[in-house]
C-alpha positions, 0 to 999 in steps of 0.5 A: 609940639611936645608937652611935658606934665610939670610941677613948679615951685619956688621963685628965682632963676629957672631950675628944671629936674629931670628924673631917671628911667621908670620915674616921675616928677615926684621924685625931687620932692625932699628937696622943693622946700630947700631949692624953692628958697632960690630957684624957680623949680620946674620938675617935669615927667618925660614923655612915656613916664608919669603924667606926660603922653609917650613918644612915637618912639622913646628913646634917650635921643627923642627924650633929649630933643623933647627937654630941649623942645620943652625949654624952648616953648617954656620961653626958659632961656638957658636954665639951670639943669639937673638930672638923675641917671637917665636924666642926668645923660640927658640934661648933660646932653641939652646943656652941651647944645648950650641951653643951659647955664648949669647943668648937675648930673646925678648918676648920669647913664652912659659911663658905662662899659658893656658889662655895666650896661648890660647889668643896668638894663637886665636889673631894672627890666628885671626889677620891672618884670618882678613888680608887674608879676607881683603887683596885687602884693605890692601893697603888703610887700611894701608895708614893710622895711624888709619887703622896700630893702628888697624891691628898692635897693637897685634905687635908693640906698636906705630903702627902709627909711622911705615910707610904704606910700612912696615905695609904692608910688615909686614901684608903681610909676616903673610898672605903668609907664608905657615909655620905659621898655623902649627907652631901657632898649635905647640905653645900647647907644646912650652915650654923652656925644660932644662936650660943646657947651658944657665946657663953659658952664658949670658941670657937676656929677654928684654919685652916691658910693651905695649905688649898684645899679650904675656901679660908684667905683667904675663909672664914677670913675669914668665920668672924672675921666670923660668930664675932667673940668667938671666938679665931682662929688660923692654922695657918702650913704646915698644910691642911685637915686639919692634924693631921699637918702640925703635931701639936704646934701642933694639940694647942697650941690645943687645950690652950690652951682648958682 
């Protein structure tokens, strides 16, 4: 049975966040203290990222079946979902199986065309490459809004307003993990697969208009097409991993689908 490292906080209906490729539980910090006044947040690492063990294999498939594998032996009976670019194909995927009664996807992969995708996975495996290369620096780099600007863009879109210890936690958890090259390598075949469930519960795609990583004008607009029952919202100001951009409009949407 998998286990997955987790972080809970709060108290009501089950919530579990799911973060992106490279990324860790921590990533949903600003919005604990908003979202812990309604739900029962469970933020997890995925197998191969942050403090939970890989998988013989990561790919976006075995980590979709671990999150399922994990609701299951947590006893939570369809909780709410939500999930950022990685995480956010994959939570839409368990909640179209039926195991979720809510499912929030924030820059969900898998809207891509071939061109986009193949930027997704040359920029990060890049990006990642640079902080291997240059990780005795990170520390000088990151102690600056111009050393962040230029190492975070690709994930947040105000990286000079996020502090050097968490530049450095967030450079630093992409470096290490050891599921992230076979799981950006799985991104040729990530797609949302069946809508199933999801056509009963409430769905929505929140997508920041700074992200260049997941590009907003295309593949926001690719998800309106693929997904038009769900809700749709545009995170003005915010990139690809918004939660420090605009924590308190993050944690808006998702109290919004209670």
């Amino acid at each position: 049975m998998v286990k997955l490292n987790q972080h809970r906080t709060g108290s009501g209906e089950p919530l579990v966040l799911v973060h992106g490729i490279g990324s860790r539980w921590q990533v949903w910090e600003p919005l604990f203290d908003r979202l812990g006044e309604s739900f029962e947040v469970i933020a997890v690492d995925l197998p191969g990222f942050g403090g939970s063990a890989p998988l013989p294999h990561t790919t976006v498939e075995t980590l979709t079946d671990a999150l399922a594998e994990f609701i299951a032996a947590e006893g939570l009976e369809r909780p709410h979902l939500g999930g950022n670019s990685m995480g956010g194909l994959i939570t839409l995927n368990v909640a179209a199986r039926g195991l979720a009664r809510s499912v929030t996807a924030f820059s969900p992969i898998g809207f891509w065309g071939t061109a986009g995708r193949v930027w997704c996975q040359q920029s990060l495996g890049r990006a990642r490459d640079l902080g291997r290369a240059i990780e005795p620096r990170l520390p000088a780099l990151l102690g600056n809004p111009a050393g962040r600007t230029a190492l975070l863009e690709l994930v947040f879109g105000k990286p000079w307003q996020v502090t050097p210890e968490i530049a450095l936690a967030t450079v630093e958890g992409a470096v290490n993990a050891p599921g992230f090259p076979e799981a950006l390598e799985s991104f040729r075949d990530a797609r949302l697969h069946e809508l199933g469930a999801l056509a009963d519960i409430p769905v929505t795609v929140a997508w920041g208009n700074r992200d260049i990583l997941l590009t907003y004008a295309t593949q926001s607009r690719k998800a309106r097409q693929l997904l038009p029952n769900a809700r749709h919202i545009t995170l003005r100001g915010s990139g690809h991993t918004p939660f420090y951009d605009d924590p308190a409009g993050c944690a808006r949407v998702l109290l919004d689908q209670r």
